[in-house]
BADO-964740 format. One record per residue: residue number from 1; residue in three letters; x, y, z of N, C-alpha, C in turn. Coordinates in steps of 0.02 Angstrom, whole numbers, m for minus. Layout:
BADO-964740
   num   residu      n.u      n.v      n.w     ca.u     ca.v     ca.w      c.u      c.v      c.w
   NUM      ALA        X        Y        Z        X        Y        Z        X        Y        Z
...
This chain:
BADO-964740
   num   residu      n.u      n.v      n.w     ca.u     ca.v     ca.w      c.u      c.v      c.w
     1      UNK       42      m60        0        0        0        0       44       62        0
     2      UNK       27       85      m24       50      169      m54       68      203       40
     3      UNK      133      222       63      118      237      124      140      330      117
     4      UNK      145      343       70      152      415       76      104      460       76
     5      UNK       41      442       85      m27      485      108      m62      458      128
     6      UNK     m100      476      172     m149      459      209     m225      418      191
     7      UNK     m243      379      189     m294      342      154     m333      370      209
     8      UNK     m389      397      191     m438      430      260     m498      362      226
     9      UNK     m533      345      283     m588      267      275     m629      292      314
    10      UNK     m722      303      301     m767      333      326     m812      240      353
    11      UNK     m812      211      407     m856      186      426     m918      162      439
    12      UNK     m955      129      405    m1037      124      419    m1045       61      459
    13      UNK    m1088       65      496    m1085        5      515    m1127       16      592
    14      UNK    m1158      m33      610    m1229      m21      666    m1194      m52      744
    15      UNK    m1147     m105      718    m1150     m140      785    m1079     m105      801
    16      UNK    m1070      m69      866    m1013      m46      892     m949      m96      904
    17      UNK     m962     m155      912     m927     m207      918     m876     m220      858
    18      UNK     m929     m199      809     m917     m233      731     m865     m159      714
    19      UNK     m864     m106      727     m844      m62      722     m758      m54      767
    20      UNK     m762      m58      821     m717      m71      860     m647     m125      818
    21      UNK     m673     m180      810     m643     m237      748     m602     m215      702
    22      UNK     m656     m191      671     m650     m156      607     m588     m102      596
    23      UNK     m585      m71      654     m540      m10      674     m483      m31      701
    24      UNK     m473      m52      737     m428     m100      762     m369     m141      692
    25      UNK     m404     m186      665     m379     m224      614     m348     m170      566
    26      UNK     m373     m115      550     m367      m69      487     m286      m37      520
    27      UNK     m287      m22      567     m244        0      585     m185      m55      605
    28      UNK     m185     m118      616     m161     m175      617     m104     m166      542
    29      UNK     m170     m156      504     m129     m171      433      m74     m108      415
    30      UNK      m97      m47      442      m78       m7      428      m79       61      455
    31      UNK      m20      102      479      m40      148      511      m43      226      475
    32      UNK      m46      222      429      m33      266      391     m136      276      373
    33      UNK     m156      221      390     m237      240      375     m262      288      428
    34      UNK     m318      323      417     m356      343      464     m420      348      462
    35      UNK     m452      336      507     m531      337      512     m553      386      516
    36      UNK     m584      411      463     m614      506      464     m675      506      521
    37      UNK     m709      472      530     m780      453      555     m808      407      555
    38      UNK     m867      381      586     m916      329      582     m986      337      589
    39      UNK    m1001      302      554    m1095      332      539    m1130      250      573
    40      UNK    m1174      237      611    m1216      172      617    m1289      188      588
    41      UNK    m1302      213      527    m1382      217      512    m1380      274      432
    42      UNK    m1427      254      430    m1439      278      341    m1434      353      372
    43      UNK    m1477      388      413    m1462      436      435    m1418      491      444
    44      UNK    m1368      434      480    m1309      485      498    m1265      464      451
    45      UNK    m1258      426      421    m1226      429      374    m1236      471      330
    46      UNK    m1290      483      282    m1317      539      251    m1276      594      291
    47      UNK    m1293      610      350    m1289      678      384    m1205      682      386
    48      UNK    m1173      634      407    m1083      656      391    m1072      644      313
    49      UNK    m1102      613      262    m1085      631      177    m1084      692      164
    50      UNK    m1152      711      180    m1168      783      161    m1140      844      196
    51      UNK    m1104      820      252    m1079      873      293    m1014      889      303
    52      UNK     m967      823      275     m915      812      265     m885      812      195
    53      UNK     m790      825      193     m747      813      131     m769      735      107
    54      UNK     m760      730       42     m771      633       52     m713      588       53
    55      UNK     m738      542       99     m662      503      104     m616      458       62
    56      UNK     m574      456       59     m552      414        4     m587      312      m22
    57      UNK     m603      311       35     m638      238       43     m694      226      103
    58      UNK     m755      202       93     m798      190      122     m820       96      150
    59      UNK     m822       97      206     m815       15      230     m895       23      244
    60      UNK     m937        3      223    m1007       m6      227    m1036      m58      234
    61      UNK    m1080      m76      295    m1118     m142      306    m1188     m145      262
    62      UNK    m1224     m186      254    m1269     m205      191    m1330     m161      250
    63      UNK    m1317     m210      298    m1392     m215      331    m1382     m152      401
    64      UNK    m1431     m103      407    m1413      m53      470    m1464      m60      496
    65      UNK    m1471      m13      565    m1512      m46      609    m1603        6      576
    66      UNK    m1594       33      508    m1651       81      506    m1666       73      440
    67      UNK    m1637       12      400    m1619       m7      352    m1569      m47      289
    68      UNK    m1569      m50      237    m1533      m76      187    m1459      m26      161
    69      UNK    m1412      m20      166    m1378       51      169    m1383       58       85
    70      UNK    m1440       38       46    m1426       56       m1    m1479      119      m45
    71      UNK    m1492      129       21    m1531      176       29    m1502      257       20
    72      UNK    m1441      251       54    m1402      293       74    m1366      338       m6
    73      UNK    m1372      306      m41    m1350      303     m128    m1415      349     m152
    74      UNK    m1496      335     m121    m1539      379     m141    m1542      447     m111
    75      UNK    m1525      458      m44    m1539      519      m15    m1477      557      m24
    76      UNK    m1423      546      m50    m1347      582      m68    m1296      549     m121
    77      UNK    m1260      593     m148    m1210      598     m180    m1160      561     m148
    78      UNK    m1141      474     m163    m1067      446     m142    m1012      446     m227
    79      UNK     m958      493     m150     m929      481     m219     m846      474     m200
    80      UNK     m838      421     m164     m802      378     m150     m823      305     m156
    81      UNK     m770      263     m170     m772      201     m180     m779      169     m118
    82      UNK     m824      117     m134     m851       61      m67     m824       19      m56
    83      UNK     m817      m38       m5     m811     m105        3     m865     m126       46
    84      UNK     m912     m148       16     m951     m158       75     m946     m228      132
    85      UNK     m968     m229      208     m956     m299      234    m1033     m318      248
    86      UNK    m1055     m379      239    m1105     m419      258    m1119     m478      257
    87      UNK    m1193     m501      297    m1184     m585      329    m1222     m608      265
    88      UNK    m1212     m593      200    m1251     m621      133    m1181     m689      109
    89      UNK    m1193     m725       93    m1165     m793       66    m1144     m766      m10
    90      UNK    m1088     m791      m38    m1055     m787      m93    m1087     m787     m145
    91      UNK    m1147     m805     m160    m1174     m844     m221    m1222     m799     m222
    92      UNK    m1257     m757     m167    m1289     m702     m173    m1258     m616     m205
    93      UNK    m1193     m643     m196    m1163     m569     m199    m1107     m579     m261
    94      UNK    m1117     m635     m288    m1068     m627     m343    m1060     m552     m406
    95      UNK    m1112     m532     m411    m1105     m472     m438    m1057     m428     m424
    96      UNK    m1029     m422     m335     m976     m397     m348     m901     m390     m377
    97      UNK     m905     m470     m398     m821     m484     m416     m838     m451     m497
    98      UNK     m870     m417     m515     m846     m394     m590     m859     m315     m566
    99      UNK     m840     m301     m519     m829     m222     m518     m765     m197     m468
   100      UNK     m741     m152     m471     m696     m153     m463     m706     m120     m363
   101      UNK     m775     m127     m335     m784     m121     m270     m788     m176     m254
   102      UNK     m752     m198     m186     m752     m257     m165     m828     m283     m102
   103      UNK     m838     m338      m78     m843     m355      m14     m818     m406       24
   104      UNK     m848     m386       88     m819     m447      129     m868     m477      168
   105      UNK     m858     m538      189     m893     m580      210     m901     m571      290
   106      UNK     m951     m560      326     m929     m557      392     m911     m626      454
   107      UNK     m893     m640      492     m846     m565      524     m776     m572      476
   108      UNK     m753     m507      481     m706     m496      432     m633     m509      457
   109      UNK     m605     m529      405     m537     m573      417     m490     m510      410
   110      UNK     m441     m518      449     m368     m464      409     m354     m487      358
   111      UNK     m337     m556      328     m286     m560      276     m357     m537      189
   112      UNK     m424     m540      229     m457     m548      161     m479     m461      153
   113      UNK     m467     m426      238     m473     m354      215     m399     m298      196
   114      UNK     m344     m333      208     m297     m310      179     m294     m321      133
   115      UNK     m322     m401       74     m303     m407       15     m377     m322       m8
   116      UNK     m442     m328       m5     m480     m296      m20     m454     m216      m25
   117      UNK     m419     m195       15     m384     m113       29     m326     m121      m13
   118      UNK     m276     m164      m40     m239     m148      m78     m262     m175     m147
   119      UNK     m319     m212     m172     m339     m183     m244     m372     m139     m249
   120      UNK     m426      m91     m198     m439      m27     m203     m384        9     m221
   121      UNK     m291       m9     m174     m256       57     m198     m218       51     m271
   122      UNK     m250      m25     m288     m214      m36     m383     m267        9     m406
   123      UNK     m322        6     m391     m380       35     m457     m392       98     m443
   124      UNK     m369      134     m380     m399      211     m367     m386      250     m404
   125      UNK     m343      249     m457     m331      287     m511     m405      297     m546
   126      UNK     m438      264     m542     m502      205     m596     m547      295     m549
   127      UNK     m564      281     m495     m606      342     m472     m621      397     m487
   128      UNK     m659      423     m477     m657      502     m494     m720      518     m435
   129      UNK     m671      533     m384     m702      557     m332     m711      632     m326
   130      UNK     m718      677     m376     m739      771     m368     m774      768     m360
   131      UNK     m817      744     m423     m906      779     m447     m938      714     m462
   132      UNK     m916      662     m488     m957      620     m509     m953      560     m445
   133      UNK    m1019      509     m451    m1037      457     m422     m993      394     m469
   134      UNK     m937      354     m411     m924      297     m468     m978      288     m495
   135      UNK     m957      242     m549    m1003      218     m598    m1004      148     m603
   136      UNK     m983      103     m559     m991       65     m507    m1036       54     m483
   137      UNK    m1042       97     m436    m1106      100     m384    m1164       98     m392
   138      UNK    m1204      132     m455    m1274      120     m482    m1297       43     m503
   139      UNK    m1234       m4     m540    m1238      m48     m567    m1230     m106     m517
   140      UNK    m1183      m96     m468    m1182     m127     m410    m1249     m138     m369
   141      UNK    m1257      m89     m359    m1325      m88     m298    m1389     m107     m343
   142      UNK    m1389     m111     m432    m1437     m158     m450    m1414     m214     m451
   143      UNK    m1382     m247     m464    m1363     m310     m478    m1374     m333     m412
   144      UNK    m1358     m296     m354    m1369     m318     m278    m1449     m328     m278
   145      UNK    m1477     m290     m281    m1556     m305     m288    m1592     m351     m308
   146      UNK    m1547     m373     m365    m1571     m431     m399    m1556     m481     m390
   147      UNK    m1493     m489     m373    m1480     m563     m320    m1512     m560     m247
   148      UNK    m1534     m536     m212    m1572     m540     m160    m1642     m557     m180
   149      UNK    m1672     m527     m239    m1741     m546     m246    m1760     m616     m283
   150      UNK    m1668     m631     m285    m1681     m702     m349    m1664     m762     m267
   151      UNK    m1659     m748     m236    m1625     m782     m190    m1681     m846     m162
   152      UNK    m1663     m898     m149    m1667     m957     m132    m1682     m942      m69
   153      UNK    m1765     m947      m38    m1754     m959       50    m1784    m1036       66
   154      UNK    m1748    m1009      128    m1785    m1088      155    m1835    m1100      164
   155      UNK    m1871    m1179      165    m1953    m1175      132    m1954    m1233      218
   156      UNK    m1898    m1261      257    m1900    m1282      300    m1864    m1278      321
   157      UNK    m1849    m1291      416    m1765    m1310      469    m1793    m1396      501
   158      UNK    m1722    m1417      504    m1715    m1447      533    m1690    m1474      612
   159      UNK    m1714    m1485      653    m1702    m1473      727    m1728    m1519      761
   160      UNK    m1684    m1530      814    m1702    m1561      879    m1770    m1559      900
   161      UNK    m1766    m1606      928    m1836    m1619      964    m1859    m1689      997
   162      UNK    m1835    m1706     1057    m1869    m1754     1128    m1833    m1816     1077
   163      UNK    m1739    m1802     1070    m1689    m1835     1063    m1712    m1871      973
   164      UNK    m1767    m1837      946    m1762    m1844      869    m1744    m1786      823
   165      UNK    m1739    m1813      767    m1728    m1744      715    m1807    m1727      655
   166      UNK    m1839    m1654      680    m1889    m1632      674    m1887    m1605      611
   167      UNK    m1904    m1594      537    m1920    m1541      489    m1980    m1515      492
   168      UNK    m1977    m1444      512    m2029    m1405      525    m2038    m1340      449
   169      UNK    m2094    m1352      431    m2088    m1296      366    m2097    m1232      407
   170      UNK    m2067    m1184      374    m2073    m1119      369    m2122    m1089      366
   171      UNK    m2178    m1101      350    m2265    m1082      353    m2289    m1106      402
   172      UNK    m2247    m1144      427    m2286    m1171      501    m2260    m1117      571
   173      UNK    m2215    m1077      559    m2178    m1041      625    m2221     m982      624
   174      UNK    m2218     m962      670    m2276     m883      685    m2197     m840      713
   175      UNK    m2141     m880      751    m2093     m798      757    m2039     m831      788
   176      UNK    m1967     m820      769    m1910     m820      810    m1894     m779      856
   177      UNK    m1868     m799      909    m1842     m756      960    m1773     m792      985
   178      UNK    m1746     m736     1039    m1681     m769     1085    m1703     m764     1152
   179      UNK    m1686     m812     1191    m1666     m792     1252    m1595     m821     1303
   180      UNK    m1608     m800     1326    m1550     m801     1382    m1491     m856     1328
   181      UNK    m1460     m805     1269    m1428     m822     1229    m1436     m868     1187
   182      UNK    m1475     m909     1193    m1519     m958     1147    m1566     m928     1092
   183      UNK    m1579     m975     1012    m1611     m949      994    m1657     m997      979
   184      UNK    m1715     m984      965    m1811    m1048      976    m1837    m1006      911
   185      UNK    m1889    m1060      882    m1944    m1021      849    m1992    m1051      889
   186      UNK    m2064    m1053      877    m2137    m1073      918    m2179    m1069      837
   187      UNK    m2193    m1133      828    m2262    m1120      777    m2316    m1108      789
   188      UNK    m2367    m1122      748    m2412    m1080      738    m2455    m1127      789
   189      UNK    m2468    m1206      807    m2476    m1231      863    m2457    m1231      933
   190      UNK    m2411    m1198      929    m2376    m1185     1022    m2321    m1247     1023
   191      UNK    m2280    m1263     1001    m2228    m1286     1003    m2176    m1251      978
   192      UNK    m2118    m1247     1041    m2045    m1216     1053    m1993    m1262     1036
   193      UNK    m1959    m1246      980    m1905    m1285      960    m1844    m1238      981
   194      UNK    m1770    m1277      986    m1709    m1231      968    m1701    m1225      903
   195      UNK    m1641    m1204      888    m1614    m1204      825    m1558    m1181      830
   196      UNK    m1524    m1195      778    m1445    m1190      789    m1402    m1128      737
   197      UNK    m1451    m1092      732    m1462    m1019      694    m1423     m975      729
   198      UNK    m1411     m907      728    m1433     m864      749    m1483     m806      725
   199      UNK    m1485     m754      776    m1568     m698      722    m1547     m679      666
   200      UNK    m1461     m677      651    m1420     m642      612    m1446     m685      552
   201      UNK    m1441     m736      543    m1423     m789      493    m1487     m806      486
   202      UNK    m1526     m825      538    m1617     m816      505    m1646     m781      466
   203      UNK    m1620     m722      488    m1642     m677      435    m1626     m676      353
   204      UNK    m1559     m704      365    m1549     m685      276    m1576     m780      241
   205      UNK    m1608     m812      290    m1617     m900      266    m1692     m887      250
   206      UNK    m1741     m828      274    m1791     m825      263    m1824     m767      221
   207      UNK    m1875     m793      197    m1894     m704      144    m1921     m669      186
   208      UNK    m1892     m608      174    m1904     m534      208    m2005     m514      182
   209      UNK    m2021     m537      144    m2089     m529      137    m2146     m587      183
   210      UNK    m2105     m637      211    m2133     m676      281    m2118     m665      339
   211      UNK    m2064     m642      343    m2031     m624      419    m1999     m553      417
   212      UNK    m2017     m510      493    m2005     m454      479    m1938     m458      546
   213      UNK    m1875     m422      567    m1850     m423      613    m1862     m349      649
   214      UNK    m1905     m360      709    m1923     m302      760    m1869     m274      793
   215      UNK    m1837     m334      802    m1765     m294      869    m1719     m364      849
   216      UNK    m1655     m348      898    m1627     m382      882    m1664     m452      936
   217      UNK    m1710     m453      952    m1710     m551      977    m1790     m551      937
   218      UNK    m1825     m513      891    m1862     m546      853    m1874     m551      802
   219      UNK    m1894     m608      773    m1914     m582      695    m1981     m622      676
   220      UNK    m2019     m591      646    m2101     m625      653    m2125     m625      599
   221      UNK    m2182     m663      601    m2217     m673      524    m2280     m627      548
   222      UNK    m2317     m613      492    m2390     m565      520    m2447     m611      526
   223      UNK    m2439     m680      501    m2492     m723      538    m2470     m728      615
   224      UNK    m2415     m717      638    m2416     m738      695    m2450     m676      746
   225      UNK    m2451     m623      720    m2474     m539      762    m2539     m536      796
   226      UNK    m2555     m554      847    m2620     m554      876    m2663     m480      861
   227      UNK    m2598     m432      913    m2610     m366      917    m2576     m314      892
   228      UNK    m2569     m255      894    m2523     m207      885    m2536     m126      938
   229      UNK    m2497     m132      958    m2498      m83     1032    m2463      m18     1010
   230      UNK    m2482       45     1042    m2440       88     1051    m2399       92     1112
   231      UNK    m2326      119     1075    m2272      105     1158    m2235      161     1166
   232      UNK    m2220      186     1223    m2189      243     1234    m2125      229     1210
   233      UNK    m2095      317     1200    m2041      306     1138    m2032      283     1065
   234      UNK    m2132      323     1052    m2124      307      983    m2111      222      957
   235      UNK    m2112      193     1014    m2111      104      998    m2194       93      996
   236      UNK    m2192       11      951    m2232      m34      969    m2234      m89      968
   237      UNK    m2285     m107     1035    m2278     m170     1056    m2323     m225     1037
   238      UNK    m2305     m288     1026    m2354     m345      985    m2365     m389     1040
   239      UNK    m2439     m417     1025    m2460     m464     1057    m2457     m545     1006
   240      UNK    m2394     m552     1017    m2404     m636      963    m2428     m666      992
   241      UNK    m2451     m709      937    m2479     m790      949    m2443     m829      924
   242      UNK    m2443     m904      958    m2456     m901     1011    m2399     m865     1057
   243      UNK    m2444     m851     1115    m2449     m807     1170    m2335     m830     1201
   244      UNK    m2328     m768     1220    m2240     m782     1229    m2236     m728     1289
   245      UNK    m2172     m753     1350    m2195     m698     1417    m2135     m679     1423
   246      UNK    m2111     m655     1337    m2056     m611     1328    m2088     m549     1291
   247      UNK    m2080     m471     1327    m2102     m440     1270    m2079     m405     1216
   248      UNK    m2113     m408     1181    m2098     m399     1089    m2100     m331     1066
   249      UNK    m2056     m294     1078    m2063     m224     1032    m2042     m209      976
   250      UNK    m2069     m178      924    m2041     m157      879    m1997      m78      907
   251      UNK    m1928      m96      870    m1880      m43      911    m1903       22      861
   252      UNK    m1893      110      879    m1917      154      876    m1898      145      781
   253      UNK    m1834      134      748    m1816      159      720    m1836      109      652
   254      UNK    m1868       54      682    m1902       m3      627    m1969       15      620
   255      UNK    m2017       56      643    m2092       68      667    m2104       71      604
   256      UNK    m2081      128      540    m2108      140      479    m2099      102      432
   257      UNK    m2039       46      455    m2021       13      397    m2081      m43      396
   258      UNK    m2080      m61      458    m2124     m120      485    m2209     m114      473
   259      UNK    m2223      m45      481    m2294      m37      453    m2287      m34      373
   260      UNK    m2264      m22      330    m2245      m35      276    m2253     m115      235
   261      UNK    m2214     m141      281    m2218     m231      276    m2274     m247      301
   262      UNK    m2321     m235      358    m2372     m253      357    m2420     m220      329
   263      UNK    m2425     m186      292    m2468     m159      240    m2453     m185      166
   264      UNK    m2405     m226      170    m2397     m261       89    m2452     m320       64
């Protein structure tokens, strides 16, 4: 890597943990990088693009906690080159290996995000970060669209159950949850299975037009929604079925997306 200027790298990314990592490693590889900032939400990200110089490279997660970050491409002008990181499987995201923005697979490795930062610094010539939007990026974030909507979900899991192995379809579950670090679904009869998932990885095994994720320990189908509550802090709270004596909020910043999905 080029060490006679400063590579400034603008951060997106929701989980502080994931961020911390991220920062850590970058600087592992190299100290000559620096982290201009960090954005966790379509939001503020928007709000430091637009408010800020742009950085030479952008590390962007797929999924934020208020949305798809590819959102972030509609409400502003990027015009720095991406790498984005997320929990999407290879075969979903192959579109990226014919552009010259990379991703990575999470959680992210040093040796696969140092190789990713030094073919950004073969092709940065390729950029034109003044005035224009790579030209990349439009074609990217369709091709991304379209492998997610072509995508393969699961139509069943397989799981434990009173020392046998259970296949339960996917039309049969009313909602996943966690607890006390464990993760269960409950169908639409009142039976609690484990599973050997997490909410992370449920989510991308199931279609987003059956299952919605409220917070991070739920994600529900709308057959399963008894009720729908108003909750202080602009939250709301669900009464599933069957009946669960964990409660279920939708967190403040999912409310519009989530009435949205249940209005489809």
């Amino acid at each position: 890597m080029d060490k006679t200027a400063k590579m400034k790298i603008l951060i997106i990314e929701d989980e502080e943990l994931a961020v911390r990592k991220l920062r850590k490693t970058l600087e592992s590889i190299d100290q000559n990088i620096e982290i201009v900032g960090t954005a966790d939400s379509i939001v503020t990200s928007v709000e430091w693009l637009t408010g800020n110089p742009s950085p030479d490279l952008i590390l962007m997660d797929i999924e934020l906690a208020d949305g798809q970050s590819f959102e972030i491409f509609n409400r502003t002008k990027v015009t720095a080159p991406v790498i984005f990181t997320t929990s999407y499987d290879e075969y979903a995201l192959k579109a990226f290996k014919v552009n010259s923005v990379d991703y990575l697979l999470k959680p992210v490795q040093k040796d696969e995000l140092e190789a990713a930062l030094e073919k950004f610094n073969l092709v940065r010539k390729m950029y034109n970060q003044s005035e224009d939007e790579h030209p990349g990026i439009k074609d990217l974030i369709k091709e991304m669209k379209q492998s997610i909507n072509q995508k393969e979900y699961r139509k069943r899991f397989l799981v434990k159950h009173q020392h046998k192995l259970v296949s339960v379809e996917v039309k049969d579950i009313s909602y996943f949850f966690s607890d006390d670090k464990l993760n269960f679904f409950k169908t639409f009869d009142d039976k609690k299975y484990l599973i050997d998932y997490t909410l992370d990885e449920i989510e991308q095994l199931v279609s987003p037009d059956e299952f919605f994720r409220i917070s991070r320990g739920f994600l529900v189908s709308p057959n399963g929604i008894d009720q729908i509550q108003d909750y202080f802090g602009n939250r709301l709270k669900l009464v599933l079925k069957p009946s669960i004596d964990k409660e279920s909020l939708v967190s403040r910043e999912k409310v519009s997306d989530f009435k949205t999905w249940l209005g489809k």
